[in-house]
C-alpha positions as CSV (number, residue, x, y, z in Angstrom):
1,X,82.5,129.1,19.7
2,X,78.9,127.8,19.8
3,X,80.2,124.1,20.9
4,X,82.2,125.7,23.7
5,X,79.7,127.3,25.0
6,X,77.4,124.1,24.9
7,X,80.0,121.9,26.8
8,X,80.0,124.9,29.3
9,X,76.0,124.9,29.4
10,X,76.0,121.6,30.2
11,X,78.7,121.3,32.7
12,X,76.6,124.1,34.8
13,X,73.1,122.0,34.2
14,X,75.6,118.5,35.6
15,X,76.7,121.0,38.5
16,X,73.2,122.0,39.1
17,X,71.8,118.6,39.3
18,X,75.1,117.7,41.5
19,X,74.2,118.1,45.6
20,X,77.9,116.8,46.2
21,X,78.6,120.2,44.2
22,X,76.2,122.2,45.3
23,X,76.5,121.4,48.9
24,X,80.6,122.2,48.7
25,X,79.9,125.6,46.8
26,X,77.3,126.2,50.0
27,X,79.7,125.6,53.0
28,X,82.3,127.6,51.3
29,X,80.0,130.5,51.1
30,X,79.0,130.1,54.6
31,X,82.6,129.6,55.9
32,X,84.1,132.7,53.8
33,X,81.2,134.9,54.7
34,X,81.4,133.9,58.5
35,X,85.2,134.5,58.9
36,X,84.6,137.6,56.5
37,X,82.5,139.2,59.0
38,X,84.0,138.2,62.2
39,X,87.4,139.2,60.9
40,X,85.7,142.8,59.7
41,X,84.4,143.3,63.6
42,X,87.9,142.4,64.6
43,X,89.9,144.6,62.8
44,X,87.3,147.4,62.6
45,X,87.5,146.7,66.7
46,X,91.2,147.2,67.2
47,X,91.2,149.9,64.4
48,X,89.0,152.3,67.3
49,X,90.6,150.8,70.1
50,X,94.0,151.9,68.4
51,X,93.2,154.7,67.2
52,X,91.8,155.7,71.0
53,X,95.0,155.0,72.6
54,X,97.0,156.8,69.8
55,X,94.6,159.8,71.1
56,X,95.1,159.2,74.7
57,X,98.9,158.6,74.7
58,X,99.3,162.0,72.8
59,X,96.9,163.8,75.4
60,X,98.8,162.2,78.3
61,X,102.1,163.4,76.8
62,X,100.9,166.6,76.3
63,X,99.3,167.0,80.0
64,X,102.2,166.5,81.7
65,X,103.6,169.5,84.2
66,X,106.4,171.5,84.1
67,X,109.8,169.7,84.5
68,X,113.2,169.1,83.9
69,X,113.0,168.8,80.3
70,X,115.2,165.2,80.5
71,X,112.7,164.0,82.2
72,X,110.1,164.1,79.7
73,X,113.1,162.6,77.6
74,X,112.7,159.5,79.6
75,X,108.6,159.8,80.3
76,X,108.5,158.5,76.7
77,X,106.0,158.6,74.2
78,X,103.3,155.3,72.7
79,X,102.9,154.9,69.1
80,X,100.4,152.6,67.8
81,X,100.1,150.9,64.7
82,X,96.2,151.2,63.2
83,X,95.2,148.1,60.8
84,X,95.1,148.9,57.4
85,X,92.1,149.2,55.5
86,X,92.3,145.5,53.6
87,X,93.3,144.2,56.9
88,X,90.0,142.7,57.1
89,X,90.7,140.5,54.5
90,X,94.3,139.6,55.1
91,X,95.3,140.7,59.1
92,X,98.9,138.9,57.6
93,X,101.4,139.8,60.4
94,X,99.1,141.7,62.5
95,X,98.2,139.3,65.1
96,X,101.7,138.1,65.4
97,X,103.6,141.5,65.4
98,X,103.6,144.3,68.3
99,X,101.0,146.9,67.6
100,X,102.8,149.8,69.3
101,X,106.4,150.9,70.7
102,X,107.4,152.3,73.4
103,X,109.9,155.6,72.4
104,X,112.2,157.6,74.8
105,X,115.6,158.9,75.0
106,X,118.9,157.1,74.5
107,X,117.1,153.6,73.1
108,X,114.9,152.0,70.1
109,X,112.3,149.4,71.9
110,X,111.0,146.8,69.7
111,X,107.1,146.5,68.6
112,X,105.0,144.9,71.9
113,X,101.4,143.5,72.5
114,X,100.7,141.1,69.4
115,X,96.8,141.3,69.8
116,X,95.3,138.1,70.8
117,X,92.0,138.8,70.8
118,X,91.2,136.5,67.6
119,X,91.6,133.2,69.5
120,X,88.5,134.2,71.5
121,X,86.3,134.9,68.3
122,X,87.8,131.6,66.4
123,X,88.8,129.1,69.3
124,X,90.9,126.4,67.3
125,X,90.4,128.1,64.7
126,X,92.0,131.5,64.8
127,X,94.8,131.5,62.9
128,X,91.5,131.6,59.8
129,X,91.2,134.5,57.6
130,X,89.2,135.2,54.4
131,X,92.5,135.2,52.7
132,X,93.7,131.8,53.9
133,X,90.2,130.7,53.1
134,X,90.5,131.7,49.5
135,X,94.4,130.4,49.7
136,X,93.0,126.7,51.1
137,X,90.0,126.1,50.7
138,X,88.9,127.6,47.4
139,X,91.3,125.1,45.6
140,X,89.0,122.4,46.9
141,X,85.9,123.7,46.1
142,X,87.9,124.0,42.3
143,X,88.8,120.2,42.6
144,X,85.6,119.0,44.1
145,X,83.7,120.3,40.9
146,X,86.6,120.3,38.3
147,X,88.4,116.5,38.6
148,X,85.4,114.7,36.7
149,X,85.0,117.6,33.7
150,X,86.8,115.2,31.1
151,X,87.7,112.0,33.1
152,X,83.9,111.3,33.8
153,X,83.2,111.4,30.0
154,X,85.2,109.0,29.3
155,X,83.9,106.8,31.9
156,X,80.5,107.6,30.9
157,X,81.7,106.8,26.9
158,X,80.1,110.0,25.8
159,X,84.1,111.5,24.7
160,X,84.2,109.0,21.6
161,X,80.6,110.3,20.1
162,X,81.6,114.0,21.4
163,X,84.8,113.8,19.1
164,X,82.9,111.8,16.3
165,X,81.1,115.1,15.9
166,X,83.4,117.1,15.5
167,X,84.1,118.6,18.2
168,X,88.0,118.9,19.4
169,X,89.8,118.1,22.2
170,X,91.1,121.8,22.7
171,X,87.5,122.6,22.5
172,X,86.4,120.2,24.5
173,X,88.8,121.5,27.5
174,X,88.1,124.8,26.4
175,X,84.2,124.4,27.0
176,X,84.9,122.7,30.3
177,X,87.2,125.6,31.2
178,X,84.6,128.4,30.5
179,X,82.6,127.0,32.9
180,X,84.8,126.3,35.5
181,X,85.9,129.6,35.2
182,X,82.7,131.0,35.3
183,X,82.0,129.2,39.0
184,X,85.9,130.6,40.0
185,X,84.1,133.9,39.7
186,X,81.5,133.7,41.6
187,X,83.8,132.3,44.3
188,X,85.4,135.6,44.4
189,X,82.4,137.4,44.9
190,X,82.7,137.6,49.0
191,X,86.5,139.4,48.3
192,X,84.4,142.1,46.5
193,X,82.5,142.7,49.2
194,X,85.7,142.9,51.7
195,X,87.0,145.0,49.0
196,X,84.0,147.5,49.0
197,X,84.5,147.9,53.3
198,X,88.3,148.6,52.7
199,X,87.0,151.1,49.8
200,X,85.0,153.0,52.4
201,X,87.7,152.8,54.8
202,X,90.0,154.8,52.7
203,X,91.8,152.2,50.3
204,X,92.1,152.6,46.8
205,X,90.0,151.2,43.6
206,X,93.5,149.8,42.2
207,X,94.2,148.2,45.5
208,X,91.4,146.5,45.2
209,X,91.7,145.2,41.6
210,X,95.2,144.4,41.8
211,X,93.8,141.9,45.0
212,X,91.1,140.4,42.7
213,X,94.1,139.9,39.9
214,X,96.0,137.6,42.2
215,X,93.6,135.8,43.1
216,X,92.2,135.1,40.2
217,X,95.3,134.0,38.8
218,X,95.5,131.6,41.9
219,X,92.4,130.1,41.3
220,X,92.9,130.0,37.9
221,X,96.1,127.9,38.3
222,X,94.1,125.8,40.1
223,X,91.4,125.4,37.4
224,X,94.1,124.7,34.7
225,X,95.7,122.1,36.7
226,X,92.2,120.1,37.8
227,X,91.7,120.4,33.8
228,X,95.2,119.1,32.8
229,X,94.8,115.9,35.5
230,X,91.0,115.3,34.6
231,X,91.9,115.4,31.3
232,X,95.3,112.7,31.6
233,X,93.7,110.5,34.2
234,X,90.8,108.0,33.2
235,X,89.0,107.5,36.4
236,X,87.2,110.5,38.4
237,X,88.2,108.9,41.8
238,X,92.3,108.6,40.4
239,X,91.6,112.1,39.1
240,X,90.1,113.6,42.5
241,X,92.8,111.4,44.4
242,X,95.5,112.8,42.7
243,X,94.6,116.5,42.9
244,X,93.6,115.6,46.7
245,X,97.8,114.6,47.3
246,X,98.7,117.6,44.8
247,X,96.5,120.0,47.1
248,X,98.3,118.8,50.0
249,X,101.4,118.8,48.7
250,X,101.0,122.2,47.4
251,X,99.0,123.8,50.4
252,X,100.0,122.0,53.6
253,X,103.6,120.1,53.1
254,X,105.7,122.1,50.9
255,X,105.4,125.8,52.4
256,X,106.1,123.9,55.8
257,X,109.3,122.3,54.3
258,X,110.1,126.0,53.0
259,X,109.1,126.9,56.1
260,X,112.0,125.1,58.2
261,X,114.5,125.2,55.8
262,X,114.6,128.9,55.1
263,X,114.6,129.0,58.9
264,X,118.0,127.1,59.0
265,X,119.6,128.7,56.5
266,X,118.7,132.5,56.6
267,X,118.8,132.7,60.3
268,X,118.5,136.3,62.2
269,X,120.5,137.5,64.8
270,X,118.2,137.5,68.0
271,X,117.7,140.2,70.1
272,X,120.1,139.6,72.9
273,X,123.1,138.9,70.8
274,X,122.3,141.4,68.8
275,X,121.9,143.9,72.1
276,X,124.7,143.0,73.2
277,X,127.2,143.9,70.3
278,X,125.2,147.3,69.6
279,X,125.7,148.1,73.4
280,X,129.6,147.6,72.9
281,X,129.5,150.4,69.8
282,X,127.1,152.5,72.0
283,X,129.6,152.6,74.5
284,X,132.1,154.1,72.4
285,X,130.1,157.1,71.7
286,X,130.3,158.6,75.3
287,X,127.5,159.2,78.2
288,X,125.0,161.6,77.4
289,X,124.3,162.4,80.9
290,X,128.0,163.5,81.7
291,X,129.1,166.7,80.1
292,X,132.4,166.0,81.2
293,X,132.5,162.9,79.6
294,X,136.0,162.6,77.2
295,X,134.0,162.2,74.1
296,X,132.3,165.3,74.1
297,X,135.9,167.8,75.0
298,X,135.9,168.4,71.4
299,X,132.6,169.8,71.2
300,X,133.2,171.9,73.9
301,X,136.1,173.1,72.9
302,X,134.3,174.1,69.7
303,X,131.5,175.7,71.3
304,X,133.8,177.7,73.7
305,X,135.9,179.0,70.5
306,X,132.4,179.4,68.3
307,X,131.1,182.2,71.3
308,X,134.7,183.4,72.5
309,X,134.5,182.7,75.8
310,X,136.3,180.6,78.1
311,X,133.8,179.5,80.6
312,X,130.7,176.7,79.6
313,X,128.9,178.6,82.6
314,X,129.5,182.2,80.0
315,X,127.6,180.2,77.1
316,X,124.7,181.6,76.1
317,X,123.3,178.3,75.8
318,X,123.1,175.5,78.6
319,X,126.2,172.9,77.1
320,X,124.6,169.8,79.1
321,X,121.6,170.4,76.7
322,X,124.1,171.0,73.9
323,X,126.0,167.6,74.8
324,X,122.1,165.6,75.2
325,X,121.4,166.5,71.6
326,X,124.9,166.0,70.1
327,X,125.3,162.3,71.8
328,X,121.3,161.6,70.7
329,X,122.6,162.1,67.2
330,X,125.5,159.9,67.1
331,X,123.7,157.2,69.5
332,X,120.6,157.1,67.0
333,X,123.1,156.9,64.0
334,X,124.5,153.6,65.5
335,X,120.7,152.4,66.5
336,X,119.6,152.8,62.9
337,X,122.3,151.3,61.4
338,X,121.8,147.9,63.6
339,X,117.9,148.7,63.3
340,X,118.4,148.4,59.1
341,X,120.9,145.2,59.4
342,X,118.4,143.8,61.0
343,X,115.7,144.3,59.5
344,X,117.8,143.9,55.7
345,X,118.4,140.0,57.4
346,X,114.5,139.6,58.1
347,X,113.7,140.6,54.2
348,X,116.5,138.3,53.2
349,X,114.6,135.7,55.0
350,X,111.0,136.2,53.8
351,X,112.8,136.5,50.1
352,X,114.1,133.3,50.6
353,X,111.4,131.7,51.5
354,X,109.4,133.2,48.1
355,X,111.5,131.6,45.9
356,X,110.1,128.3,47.0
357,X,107.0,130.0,45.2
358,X,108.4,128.1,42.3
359,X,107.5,125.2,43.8
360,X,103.8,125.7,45.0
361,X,101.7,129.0,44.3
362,X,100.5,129.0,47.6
363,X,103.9,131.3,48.6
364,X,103.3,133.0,45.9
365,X,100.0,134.5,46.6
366,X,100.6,134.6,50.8
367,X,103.4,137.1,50.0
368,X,101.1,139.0,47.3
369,X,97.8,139.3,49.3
370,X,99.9,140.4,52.5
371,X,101.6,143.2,50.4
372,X,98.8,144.5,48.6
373,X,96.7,144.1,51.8
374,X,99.8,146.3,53.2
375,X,99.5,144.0,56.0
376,X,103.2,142.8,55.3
377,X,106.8,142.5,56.4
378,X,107.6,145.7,54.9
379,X,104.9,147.7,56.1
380,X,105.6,146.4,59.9
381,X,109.6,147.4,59.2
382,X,107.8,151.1,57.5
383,X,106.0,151.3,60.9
384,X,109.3,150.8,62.5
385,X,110.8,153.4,60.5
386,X,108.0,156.3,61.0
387,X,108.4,155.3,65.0
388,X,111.7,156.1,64.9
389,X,111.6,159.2,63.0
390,X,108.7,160.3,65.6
391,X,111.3,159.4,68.9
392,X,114.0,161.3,67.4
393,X,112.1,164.3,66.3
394,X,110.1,164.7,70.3
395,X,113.6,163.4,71.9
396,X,115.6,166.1,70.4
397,X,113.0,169.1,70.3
398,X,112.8,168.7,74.5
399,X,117.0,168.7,74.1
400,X,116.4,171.7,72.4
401,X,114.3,173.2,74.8
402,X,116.8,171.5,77.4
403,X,119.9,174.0,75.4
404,X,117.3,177.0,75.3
405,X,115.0,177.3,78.3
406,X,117.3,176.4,81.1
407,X,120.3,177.7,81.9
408,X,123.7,175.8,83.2
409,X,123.6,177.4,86.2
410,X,120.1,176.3,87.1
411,X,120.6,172.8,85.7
412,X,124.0,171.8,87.6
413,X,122.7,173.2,90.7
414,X,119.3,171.3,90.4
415,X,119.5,168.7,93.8
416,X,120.6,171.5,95.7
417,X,117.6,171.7,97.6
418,X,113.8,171.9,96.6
419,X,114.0,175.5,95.6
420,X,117.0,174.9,92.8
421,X,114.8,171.8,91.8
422,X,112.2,174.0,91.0
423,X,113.9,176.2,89.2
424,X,115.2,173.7,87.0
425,X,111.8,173.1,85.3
426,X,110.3,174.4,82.7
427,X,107.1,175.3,81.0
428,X,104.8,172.7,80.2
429,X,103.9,174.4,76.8
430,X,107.8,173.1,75.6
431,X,106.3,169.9,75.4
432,X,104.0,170.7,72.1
433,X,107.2,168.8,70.4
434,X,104.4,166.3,69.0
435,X,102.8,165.6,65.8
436,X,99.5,163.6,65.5
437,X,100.6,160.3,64.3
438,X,98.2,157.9,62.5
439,X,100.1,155.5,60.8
440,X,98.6,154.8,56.8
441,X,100.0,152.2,54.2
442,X,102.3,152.9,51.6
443,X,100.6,153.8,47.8
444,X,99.8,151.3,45.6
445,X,102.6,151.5,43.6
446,X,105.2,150.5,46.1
447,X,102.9,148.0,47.1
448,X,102.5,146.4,44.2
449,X,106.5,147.0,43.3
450,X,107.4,144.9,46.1
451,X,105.2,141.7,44.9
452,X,106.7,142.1,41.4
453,X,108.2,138.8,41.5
454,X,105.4,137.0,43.3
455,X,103.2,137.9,40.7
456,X,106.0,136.4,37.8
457,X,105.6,133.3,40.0
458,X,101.6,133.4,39.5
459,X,102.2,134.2,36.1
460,X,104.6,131.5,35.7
461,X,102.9,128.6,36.9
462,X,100.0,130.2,34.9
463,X,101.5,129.8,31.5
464,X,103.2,126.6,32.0
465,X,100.0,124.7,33.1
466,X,97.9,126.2,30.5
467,X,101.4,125.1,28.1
468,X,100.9,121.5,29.4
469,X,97.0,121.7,29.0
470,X,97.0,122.8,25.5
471,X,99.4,120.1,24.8
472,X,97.2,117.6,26.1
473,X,94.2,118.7,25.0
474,X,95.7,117.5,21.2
475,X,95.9,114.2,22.5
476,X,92.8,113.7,24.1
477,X,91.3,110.4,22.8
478,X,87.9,108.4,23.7
């Protein structure tokens, strides 16, 4: 144990002396910490301006006058989706993906307004993050100080008396890997202080450790793998060369092949096509704004029976209200079910794409950091989800009021003249139908659930490196 730690001693006193190394370690500080804290104001910025608008599309709702209670059906409702807490280190979909929805009666809009407001604080540059940092440039750093450890004692002829005394090549590696390890750590230290904001903001401790576990699995496939070439290649600069080409190929080239072909072969309906066959089922359902509509004779026939009367002007309740909720229902049943399809294709994709993860690690931790981050795929489709639940609920509570506060007479008669108008509103206080909506992640443990098999992919290329660099560190001769 002693020898290890006196090859790791004196790899850090090489390091120290080193202003190549030094200097690398020093812009990636200054590069994480910078798009740290400009990502922080970013996020912590739309987080309020959000979170305003939330507050001011509720008070607007709830300020409205009395009216015809379908109107307000139709005057709609804003939801907006807050970042989460770890968003400021891993935004992951959020600047690509609407941040709020539209909801009213009769229809599902999609997510609108990908915030842009990033390009401005990063010019060319905006598509940065402290997580792509860590993901890109980290490995570098790794490489940069890691590709001579064993290949530039050989050069130097000091491996033939370093194994004359004794000393083994597993130990050897293992001496060389303490101390890289050691710097790895000390590269994560700018994620802990992301982590601490997020902890303030609300996230959890776990959250946070399960973000420093993937990453330092990442890095420490990284370390393994600048061990395993420094340690097969005899010449630093065929050493650095080749984990240059395997960074790029890893980093740059492969997720961009994944990319494209996951593209072509789990393709997603678009919007349009997929419009257009919903609206053909939707059809089928009957017009909610005709009571006399052919679809809906059964329920009035029901309803007549159900009060023994023979008249839908005798009901105690007001039928077009009855027929508004009862066609909401059935039209929101088909919008969910095309609303799931779609968004069952959309996880098919992104799954498809991981399992290129077997092929560079890179997938493997994008897909973990955005889920832990909650910052993913399936928290966008879970903000989807809690939208809809929130249209329903408002839409069918002013039906409600629609069946309950106006009567038939008053709601046929209605463009009569301006009198019979009036009478067809009602009180503004039927419109407290709202709850305050702030939308938060998912727990942990779903979270980390859903990255299950990312993290077997980290683990994976883990052990099998570390397989392949125990296996050569046997073999290591001067």
């Amino acid at each position: 144990m002693k020898s290890i730690l006196l090859i790791a001693a004196s790899e850090w006193r090489y390091w120290l002396r080193s202003h190549l190394a030094l200097a690398a370690a020093l812009i990636f500080f200054v590069l994480v910490i910078a798009v740290s804290v400009l990502t922080a104001a970013r996020m912590e910025a739309e987080k309020h301006a959000r979170s305003h608008q939330q507050a001011e599309a509720e008070e607007t709702f709830l300020a409205q006058p009395d009216r015809h209670p379908h109107r307000m059906v139709h005057y709609g409702h804003y939801l907006f989706r807050t970042p989460a807490p770890l968003s400021i280190f891993d935004p992951g979909l959020d600047t690509v993906t609407g941040q709020s929805i539209f909801l009213e009666g009769h229809r599902q809009n999609t997510a609108m307004f990908a915030e842009s407001s990033a390009s401005a604080d990063f010019g060319g540059l905006s598509w940065l993050s402290p997580a792509l940092v860590y993901q890109l440039f980290a490995p570098l750093v790794i490489i940069l100080l890691g590709h001579g450890c064993i290949s530039r004692e050989r050069e130097s002829s000091v491996l033939t008396p370093l194994l004359a005394m004794g000393i083994s090549g597993h130990q050897l590696i293992l001496g060389k890997a303490l101390a890289l390890v050691s710097f790895t750590v000390l590269l994560l230290l700018p994620l802990i202080a992301s982590g601490a904001i997020a902890l303030a903001n609300g996230e959890s401790v776990v959250a946070l450790l399960s973000l420093f576990g993937v990453y330092g699995a990442y890095l420490l496939i990284w370390v393994i793998l600048t061990l395993l070439i420094s340690a097969t290649l005899s010449k630093r600069s065929t050493a650095l060369g080749a984990m240059t080409g395997l960074w790029i190929g890893f980093c740059l080239v492969l997720p961009s092949i994944a990319v494209n072909i996951t593209t072509d072969a789990k393709t997603v309906a678009g919007k349009i096509e997929t419009d257009l066959t919903m609206l053909s089922d939707l059809r089928k359902l009957g017009d909610g704004h005709n009571a006399n509509d052919p679809a809906f004779q059964q329920l009035r026939a029901d309803l007549l029976k159900q009060h023994d009367v023979e008249r839908i002007e005798d009901l105690p309740v007001n039928f077009r209200g009855v027929v508004a909720m009862a066609s909401e229902e059935k039209l929101t049943k088909v919008l969910n079910e095309y609303a799931e399809s779609r968004m069952l294709a959309e996880l098919q994709q992104e799954q498809h794409l991981l399992d290129y993860g077997l092929l560079t690690p890179v997938l493997a931790i994008a897909s973990a950091s955005r889920a832990i981050a909650g910052t993913d795929l399936a928290h966008y489709h879970h903000f989807q989800r809690e939208a809809e639940a929130v249209r329903f609920d408002f839409v069918q509570g002013l039906n409600r009021a629609h069946v309950e506060k106006l009567s038939y007479e008053n709601d046929i008669n209605r463009n009569k003249d301006e009198a019979s108008w009036q009478r067809a509103r009602i009180d503004a206080s039927n419109w407290q139908v709202l709850e305050k909506f702030e939308f938060q992640t998912t727990n942990i443990s779903e979270r980390v659930s859903t990255v299950s098999s990312s993290i077997q992919m980290l683990l994976l290329w883990m052990l099998i490196a570390f397989g392949a660099l125990l296996w050569r560190g046997g073999k290591i001769k001067p």
